[in-house]
C-alpha positions in Angstrom: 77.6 65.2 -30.9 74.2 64.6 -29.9 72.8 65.4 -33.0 74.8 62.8 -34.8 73.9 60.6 -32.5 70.5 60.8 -32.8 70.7 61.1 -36.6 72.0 57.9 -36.9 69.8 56.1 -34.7 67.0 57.3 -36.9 68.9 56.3 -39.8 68.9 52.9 -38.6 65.3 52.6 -37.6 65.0 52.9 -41.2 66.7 51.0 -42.8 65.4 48.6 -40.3 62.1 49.6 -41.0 62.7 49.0 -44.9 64.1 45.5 -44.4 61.2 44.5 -42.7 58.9 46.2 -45.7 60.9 44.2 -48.2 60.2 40.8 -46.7 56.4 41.8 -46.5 56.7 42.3 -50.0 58.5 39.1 -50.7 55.9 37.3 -48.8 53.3 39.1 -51.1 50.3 38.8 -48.5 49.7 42.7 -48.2 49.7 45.2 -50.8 51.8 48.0 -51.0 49.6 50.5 -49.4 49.1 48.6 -46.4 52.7 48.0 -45.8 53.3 51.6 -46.1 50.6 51.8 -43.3 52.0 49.8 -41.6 55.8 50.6 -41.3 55.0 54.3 -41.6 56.6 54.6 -44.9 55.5 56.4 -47.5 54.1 54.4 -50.5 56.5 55.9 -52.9 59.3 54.6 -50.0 57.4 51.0 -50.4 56.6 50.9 -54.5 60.3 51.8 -55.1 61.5 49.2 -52.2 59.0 46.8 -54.7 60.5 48.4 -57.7 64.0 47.3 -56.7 65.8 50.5 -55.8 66.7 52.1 -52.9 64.6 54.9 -51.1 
């Protein structure tokens, strides 16, 4: 139970974490790269976040 628990607690920093990149990008005041840096995504997380798709 624990284990689900936690899995969907990470699964929600995520997503969280995504929504956040995708109104950097919006904005369009940092690049891709530092986004990724910044949210501790990985640029192919970001670029396809840019892209339009979901990671």
């Amino acid at each position: 139970m624990c284990k689900i628990v936690e899995d969907m607690c990470i699964e929600a920093q995520k997503e969280a974490l995504m929504a956040v990149a995708g109104k950097l990008l919006f904005e369009g005041t940092l690049t891709p790269e530092k986004i990724s840096e910044y949210c501790g995504l990985s640029l192919d997380e970001v670029k396809k976040l840019q892209a339009g798709k979901k990671a």
